[in-house]
C-alpha positions in Angstrom: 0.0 0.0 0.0 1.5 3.4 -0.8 1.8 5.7 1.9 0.3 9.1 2.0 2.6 12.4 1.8 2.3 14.9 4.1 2.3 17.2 0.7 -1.0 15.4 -0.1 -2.9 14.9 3.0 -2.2 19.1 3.1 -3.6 19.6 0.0 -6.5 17.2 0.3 -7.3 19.2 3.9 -7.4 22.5 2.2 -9.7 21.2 -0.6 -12.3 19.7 1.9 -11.9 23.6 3.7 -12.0 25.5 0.3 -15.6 22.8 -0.4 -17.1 24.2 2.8 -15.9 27.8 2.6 -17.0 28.1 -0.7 -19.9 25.7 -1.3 -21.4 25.0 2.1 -21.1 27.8 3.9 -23.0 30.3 0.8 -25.5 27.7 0.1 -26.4 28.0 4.1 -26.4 31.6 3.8 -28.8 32.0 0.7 -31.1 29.5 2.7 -31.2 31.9 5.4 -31.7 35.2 3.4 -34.6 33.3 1.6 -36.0 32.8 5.3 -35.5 36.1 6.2 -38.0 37.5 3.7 -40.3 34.8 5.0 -40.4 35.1 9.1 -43.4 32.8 8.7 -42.2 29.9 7.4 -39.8 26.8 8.4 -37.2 24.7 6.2 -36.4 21.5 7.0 -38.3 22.2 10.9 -36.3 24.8 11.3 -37.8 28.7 11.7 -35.7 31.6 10.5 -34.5 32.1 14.6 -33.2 28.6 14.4 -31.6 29.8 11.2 -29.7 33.0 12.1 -28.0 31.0 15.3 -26.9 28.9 12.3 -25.9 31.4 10.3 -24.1 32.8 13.3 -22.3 29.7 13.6 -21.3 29.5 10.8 -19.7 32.5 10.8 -17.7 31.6 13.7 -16.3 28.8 12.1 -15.7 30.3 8.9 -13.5 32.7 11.1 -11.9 29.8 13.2 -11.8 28.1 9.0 -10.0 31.0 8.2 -7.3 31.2 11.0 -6.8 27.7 11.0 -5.1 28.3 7.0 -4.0 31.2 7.9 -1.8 29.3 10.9 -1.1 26.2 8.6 0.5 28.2 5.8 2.6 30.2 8.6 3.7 26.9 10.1 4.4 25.6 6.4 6.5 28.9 5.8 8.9 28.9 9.2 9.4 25.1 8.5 10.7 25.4 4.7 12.8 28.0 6.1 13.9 26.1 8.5 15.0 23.0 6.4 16.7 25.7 4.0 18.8 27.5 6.4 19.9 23.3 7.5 20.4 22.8 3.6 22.7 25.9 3.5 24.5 25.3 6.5 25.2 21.6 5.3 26.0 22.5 2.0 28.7 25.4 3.2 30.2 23.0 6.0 30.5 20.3 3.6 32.8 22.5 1.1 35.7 21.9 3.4 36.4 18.4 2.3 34.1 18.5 -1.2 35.6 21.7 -2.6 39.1 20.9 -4.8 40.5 24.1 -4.2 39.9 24.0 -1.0 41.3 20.0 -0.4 44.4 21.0 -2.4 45.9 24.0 0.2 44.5 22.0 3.0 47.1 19.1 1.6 49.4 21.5 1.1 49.1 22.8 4.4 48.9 19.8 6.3 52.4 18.3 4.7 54.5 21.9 5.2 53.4 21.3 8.9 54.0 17.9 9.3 57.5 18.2 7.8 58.2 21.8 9.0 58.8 23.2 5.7 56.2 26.2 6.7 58.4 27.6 9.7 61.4 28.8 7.5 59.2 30.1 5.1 56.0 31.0 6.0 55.7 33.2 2.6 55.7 30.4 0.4 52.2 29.4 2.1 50.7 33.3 2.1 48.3 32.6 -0.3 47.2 29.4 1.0 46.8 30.3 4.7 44.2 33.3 2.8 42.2 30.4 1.2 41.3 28.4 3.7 40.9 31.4 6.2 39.1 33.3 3.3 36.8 30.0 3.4 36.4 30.0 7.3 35.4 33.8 7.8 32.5 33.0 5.1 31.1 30.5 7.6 31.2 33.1 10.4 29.8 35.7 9.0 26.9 33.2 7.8 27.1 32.2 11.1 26.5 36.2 12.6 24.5 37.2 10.0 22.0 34.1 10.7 22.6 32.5 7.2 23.8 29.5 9.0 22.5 28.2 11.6 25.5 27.5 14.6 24.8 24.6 16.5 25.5 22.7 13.1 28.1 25.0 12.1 29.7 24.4 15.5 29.1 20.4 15.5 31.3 20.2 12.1 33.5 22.5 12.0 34.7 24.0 15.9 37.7 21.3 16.0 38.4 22.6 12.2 38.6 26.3 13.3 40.6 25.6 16.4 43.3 23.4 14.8 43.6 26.5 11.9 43.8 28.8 14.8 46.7 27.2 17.1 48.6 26.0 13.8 48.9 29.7 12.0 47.6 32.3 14.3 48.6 31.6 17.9 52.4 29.5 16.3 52.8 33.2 14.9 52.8 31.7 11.1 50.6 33.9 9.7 52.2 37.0 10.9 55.2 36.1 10.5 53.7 35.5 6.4 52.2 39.4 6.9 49.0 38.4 7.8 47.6 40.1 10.6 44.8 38.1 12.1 42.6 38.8 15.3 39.5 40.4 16.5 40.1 44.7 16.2 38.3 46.1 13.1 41.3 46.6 11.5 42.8 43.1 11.6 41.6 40.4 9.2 39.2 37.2 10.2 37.6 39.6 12.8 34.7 37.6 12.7 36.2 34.2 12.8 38.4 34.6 15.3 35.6 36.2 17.8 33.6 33.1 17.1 36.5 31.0 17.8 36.5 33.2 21.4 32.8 32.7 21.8 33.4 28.7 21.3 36.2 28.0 23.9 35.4 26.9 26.7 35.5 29.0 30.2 38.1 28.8 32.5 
């Protein structure tokens, strides 16, 4: 048996309200102008006083009708949101280790360390120590500017951002390549390294 989407059981809903709003509730209403002109006369048992509470009722329920869509499509709106700012967030976290460019200073990187071939020159690594910071102050200021949502940011990428930071910007690497990196206005990666603050852990 095939199961039944949320997407269809949604739009069957509004169908069955768009039937009553449209159909039911008029067809009531015409019934009870037709009994207005007529004071002296019942339909289906019913005099006209028995009528207007009806007609009164439905009125409330065409309101209630009303608000309930009105509260379904809001509901429908925050969640696609939602799901599109976890998208986005994914999609951007996942560009470290997806990206070429990105993989290839990352290699880079990761040898000179290994084999301390950055220390003598950090120079030779100035424009690869810009990628991949380049790349991590994008995910801040997604991250500040509520582009991205942080707990997911943080979950993937906080041991990332720390390694960066204790392997170029507290060793002194990337001043010592004429990069000036910290948290004043005028310094570069403001944004990432005040996130990087806001992560570690009090003392």
């Amino acid at each position: 048996m095939s199961k039944i989407s949320d997407g269809r059981i949604a739009v069957f809903g509004l169908l069955a309200v768009a039937v009553w709003l449209y159909v039911v509730l008029p067809l009531g209403y015409l019934s009870w102008l037709s009994m207005a002109e007529k004071p002296t006369e019942t339909i289906a048992g019913i005099g006209s006083l028995g009528w207007t509470a009806i007609g009164a009722t439905a009125n409330v329920a065409y309101d209630l009708l009303t608000a309930g869509i009105l509260w379904f499509a809001g509901t429908q709106i925050v969640s696609a949101r939602r799901e599109a700012r976890i998208n986005r967030t994914l999609d951007a976290c996942n560009r470290y280790d997806t990206d070429p460019v990105l993989d290839r200073v990352t290699r880079r990187l990761s040898y000179a360390l290994e084999n301390q071939k950055i220390q003598p020159a950090p120079d030779k690594y100035r424009m690869d120590i810009f990628s991949i910071f380049n790349y991590l102050e994008s995910i801040a200021i997604g991250v500040n500017r509520g582009l991205y949502d942080e707990a997911i940011v943080r979950d993937h990428m906080e041991f990332i951002i720390r390694d960066n930071v204790e392997d170029f910007v507290d060793s002194g690497i990337a001043q010592q390549a004429g990069i000036d990196i910290g948290e004043k206005d005028e310094e570069l990666f403001n944004t990432l390294m005040a996130l990087q603050r806001r992560w570690k852990p009090s003392s």
